[in-house]
C-alpha positions in Angstrom: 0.0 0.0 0.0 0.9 3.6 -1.0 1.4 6.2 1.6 2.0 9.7 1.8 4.7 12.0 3.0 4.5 15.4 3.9 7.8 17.0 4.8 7.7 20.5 6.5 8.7 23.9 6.2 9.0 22.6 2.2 5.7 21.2 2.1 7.1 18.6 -0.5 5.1 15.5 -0.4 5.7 12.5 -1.8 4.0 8.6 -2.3 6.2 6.1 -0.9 5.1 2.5 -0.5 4.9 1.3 3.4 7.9 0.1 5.3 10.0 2.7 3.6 11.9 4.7 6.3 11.7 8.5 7.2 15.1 9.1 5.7 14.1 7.0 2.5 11.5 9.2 1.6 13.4 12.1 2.3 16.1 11.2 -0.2 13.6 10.4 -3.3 11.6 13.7 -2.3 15.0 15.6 -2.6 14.6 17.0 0.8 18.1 16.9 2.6 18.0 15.6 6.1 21.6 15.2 7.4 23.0 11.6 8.1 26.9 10.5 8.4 26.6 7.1 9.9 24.4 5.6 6.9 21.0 5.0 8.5 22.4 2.9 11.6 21.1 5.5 14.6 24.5 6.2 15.5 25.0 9.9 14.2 21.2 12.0 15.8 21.8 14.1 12.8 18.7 12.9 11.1 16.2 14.2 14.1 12.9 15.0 12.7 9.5 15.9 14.5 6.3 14.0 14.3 3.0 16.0 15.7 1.9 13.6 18.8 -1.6 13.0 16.2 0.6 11.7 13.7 2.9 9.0 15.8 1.0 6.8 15.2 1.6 6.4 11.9 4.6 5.1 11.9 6.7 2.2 13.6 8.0 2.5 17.2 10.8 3.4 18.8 13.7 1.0 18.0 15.9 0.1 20.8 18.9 2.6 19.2 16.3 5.4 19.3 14.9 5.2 22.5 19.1 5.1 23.8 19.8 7.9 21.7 17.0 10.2 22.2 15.5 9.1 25.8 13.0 12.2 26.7 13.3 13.7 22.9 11.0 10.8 21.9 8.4 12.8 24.7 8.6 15.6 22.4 7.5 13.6 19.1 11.4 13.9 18.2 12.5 10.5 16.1 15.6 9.2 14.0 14.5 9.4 9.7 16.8 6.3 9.8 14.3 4.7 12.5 11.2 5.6 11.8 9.5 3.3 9.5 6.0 4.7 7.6 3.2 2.4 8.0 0.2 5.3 7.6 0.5 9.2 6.0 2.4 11.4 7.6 3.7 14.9 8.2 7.1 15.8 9.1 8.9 18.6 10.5 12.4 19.4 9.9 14.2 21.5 12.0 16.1 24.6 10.3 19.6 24.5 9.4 21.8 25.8 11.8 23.6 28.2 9.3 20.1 29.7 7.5 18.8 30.3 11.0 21.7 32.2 11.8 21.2 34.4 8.7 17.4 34.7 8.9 18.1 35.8 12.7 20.7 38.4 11.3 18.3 39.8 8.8 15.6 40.0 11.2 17.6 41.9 13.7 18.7 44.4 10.6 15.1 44.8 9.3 13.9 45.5 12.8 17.0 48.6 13.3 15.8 49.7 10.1 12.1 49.8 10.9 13.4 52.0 14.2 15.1 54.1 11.8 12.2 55.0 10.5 
């Protein structure tokens, strides 16, 4: 059965068949979630959000994930590299470090301008 991904702030979605991983889908939807250890839980850079609604959705917790993450999992935080799809789902990246430094930057000059004026 065909499933759904939705993978936030892109909103790119894509149709992956179930048992396909978190990171999986990611890579054929050409959204980049970090990895360096090759889908074997032992890097945390793939952490993604799942809404609590939505956890269901796909597998549980392996045994690497809940060592790894311990009281992130509370927070709907899970490895792409982990979590397996078994229903649709929507998932939140979290911003790269260097364009949240930037979009801070510009912020803060916007908001001395706006005094400016």
């Amino acid at each position: 059965m065909s499933v759904k991904v939705t993978f936030l702030p892109a909103r790119k979605e894509i149709i992956v068949k179930q048992g396909t991983t978190l990171l999986q889908a990611g890579q054929r939807a050409g959204v980049h979630i970090p990895t360096r250890c090759g889908g074997k839980a032992g890097c945390l850079m793939c952490k993604v959000k799942v809404q609590e609604q939505e956890r269901k959705n796909l597998s549980k917790p392996s045994t690497a994930e809940i060592n790894k993450l311990g009281t992130w999992l509370n927070d709907g935080t899970r490895l792409a590299c982990q979590a397996v799809i078994h229903d649709s789902v929507v998932v939140e990246l979290p911003e790269d470090k260097l364009k949240a430094a930037i979009r801070k930057q510009l912020e803060k000059q916007q908001a001395e301008r706006d005094e400016l004026w």
